[in-house]
N, C-alpha and C positions, 0 to 999 in steps of 0.2 A: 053616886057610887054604883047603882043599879046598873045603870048605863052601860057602866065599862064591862061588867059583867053580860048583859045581855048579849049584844053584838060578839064578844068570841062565840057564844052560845049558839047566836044563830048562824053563825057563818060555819061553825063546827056539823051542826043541822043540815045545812044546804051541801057541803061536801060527803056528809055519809049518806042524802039521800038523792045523790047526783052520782056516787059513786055502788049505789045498787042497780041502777040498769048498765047495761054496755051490750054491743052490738058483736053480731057474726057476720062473717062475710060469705057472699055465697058462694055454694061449691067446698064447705068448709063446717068442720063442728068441732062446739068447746066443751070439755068434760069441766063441770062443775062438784067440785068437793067441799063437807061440811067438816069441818072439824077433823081432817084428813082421810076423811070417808069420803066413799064415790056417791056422789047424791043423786047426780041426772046430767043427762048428754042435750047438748042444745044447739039448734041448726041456725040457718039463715037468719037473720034480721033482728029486731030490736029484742033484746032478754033481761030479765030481771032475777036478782039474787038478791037474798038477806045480806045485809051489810054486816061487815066484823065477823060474819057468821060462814057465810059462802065464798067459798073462791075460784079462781078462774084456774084450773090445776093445770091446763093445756088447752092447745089447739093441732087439730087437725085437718090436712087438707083434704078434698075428696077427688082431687082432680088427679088425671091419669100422671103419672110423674117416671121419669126416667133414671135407670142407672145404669153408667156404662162401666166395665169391668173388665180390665186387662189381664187376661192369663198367659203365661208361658208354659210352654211343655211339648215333650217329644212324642213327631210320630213314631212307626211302625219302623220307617226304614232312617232311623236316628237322626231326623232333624230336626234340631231346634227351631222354634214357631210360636210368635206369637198373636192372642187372637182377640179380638175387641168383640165382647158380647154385651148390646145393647139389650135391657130389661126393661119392658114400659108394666108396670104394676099399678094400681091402685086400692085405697082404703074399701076395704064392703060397708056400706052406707048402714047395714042393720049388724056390723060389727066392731063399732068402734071403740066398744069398752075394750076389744081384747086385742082391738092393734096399739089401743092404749098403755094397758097393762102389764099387757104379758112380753112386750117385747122393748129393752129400753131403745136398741141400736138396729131396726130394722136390715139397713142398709148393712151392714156386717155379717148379717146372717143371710142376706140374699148372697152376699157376693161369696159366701164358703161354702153353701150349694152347689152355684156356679162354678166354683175352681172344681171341688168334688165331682160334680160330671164332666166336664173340660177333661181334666185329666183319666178320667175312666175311657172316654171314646174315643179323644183322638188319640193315645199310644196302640187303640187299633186297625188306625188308616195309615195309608203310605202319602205320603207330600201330596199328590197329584188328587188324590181320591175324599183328602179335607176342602180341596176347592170345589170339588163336584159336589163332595155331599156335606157341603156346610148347613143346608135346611136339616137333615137328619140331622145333626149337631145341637140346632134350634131349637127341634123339635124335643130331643131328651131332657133338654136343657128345661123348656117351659113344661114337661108332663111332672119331673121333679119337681120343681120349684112350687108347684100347684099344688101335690101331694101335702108339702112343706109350711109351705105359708096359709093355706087356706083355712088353718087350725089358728094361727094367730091374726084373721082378720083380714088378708091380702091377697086378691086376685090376680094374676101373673096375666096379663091381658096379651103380650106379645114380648116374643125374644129370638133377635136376629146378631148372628151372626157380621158383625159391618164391618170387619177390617182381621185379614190373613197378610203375617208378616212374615217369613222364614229369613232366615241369615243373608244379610248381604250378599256372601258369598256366594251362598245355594242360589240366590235370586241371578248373580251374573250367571251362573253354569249355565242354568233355565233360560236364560237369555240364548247363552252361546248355542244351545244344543236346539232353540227355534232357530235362529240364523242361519245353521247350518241348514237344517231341514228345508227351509226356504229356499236356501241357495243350492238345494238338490232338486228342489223342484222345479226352479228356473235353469237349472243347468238341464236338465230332462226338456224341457218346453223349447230350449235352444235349441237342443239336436233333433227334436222331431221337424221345427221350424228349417234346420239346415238342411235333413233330410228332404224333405219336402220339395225345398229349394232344387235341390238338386234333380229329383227326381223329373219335378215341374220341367229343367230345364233342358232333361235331359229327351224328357216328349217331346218338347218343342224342337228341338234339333232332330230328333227324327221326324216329326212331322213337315220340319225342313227340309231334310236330304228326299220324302217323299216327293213331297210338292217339286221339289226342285230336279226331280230325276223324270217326274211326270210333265214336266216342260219340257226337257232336255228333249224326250221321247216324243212331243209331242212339235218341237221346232224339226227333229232330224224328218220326223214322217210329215210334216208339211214340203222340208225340202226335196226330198225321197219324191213327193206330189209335184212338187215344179221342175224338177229334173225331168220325171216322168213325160211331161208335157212339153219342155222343152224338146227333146227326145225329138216327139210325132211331131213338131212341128218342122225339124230339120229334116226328118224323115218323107217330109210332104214335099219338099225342096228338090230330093235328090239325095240328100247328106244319109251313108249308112249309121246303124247304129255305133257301129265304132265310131268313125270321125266325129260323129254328133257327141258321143262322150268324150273323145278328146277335148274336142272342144270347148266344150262345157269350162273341163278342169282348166283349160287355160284360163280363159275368162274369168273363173273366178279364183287364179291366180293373181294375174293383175288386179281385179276387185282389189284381191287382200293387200298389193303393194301401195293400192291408191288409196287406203286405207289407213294402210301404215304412212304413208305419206303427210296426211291430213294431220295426223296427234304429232306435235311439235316437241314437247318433253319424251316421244318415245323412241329408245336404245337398242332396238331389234332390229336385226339385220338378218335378212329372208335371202338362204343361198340353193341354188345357184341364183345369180341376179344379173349375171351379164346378157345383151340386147338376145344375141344368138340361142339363149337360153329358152326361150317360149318355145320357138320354131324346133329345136332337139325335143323340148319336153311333148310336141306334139307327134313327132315321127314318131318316137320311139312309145308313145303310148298309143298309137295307131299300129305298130307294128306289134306291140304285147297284144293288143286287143285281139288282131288278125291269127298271131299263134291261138290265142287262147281258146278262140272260135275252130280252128284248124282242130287244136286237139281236142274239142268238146266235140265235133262232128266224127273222128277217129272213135273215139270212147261210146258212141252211141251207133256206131255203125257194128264195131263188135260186139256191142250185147246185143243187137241183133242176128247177128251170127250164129251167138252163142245158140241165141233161144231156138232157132232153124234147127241144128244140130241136136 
């Protein structure tokens, strides 16, 4: 009959005294309580309490831990916006009775700080001047929070700004009104490039009609130079300078017939063209030549007169 008694005994034994150590994990501490009294705060690794007597009242983390927190509210020039404020906080290692105690719902009273400055600073930005100065945002946001929590145990280690939302609506305008912008600055880029264009093309056509007048100029005084020479050599013959430039023009009359002759697709008809027509073209430009000489020897005989007189 001992028997049956003993063995609950001892198995009652081995559970109350298997059930006075228990472990922490690291990066983490348990507030231990007696009799619903705070008795002692216990860290990393194997720990031991009075059985029936101590208990495990909590745990807490110590690791950096996150909280994200959506606010809505109006800038300066009334537009609705919402803003995702990232909170990385952690427990203070030598204050963990009072992030215990004093606070049941941490997380509730981070995020009503958070709305509370949210709302105080951005209804004093315009749309455009919350994405510039979202760090100023962060920044209020973490010196608050610091002020705040640092009494109940909680280091505010870092708080960003990670996500600016405004109305759909407001988001297409902002759209429309870069497009545009864009497409005024390419329409600008066009017309300089057209400008240009033109400008460019319009040097090159004069540096064309240069070049090409300085040839012109530069073929007529070559010919000017073989005339001249032809000239003295009919002149060494016997031939005056008149017949020698009639002649000339004949010759390179015909030139040009036997010329036109040559190009088979060409429609130009060079008058007078009858056989008789050279022979007239040369008398009669022997005969101008001869006035011409008559009256230049007239005109230079009387301003010698003149000058006598």
């Amino acid at each position: 009959m001992d028997k049956f008694f003993i063995f609950p005994i001892i198995f009652i034994a081995i559970v109350i005294l298997i059930s006075s150590f228990f472990i922490v994990k690291q990066q983490s501490a348990a507030i231990i309580e007696r009799f619903g009294k705070f008795q002692s705060i216990r860290h990393s690794g194997l720990q031991m309490k009075i059985p029936l007597i101590d208990r495990v009242a909590g745990r807490l983390s110590l690791k950096i831990q996150q909280l994200d927190v959506i606010i809505e509210t109006k800038t300066l020039d009334d537009v609705f916006v919402r803003l995702k404020v990232s909170v990385q906080y952690m427990v203070i290692k030598d204050k963990v009775y009072d992030a215990f105690y004093k606070l049941d719902y941490p997380h509730d009273q981070i995020t009503s700080y958070v709305f509370d400055v949210v709302r105080a600073e951005v209804p004093k930005m315009k749309l455009d001047d919350v994405f510039v100065k979202k760090d100023d945002i962060a920044i209020a946001v973490k010196a608050e929070l610091n002020d705040a929590m640092l009494e109940y145990g909680f280091d505010i280690i870092k708080t960003l700004v990670t996500d600016i939302d405004p109305d759909s609506q407001v988001k297409a305008a902002m759209n429309r009104i870069n497009a545009s912008e864009r497409e005024k600055i390419a329409a600008q880029y066009e017309g300089d490039a057209a400008r240009i264009l033109i400008v460019e093309k319009a040097k090159a056509e004069a540096e064309s009609k240069r070049l090409q007048g300085q040839g012109i100029a530069d073929q007529r005084r070559e010919i000017a130079r073989g005339l001249e020479e032809s000239v003295e050599v009919l002149n060494r013959v016997g031939i005056n300078s008149q017949e020698a430039s009639a002649l000339i023009v004949v010759t390179q009359h015909y030139d040009t017939l036997q010329s036109l002759g040559e190009e088979t697709n060409s429609n130009l008809i060079l008058l007078p063209n009858a056989p008789q027509a050279g022979s007239n073209m040369l008398n009669d430009m022997v005969a101008s030549f001869a006035a011409s000489n008559q009256i230049g020897e007239a005109m230079k005989e009387a301003r010698n007169k003149k000058k006598e007189d």
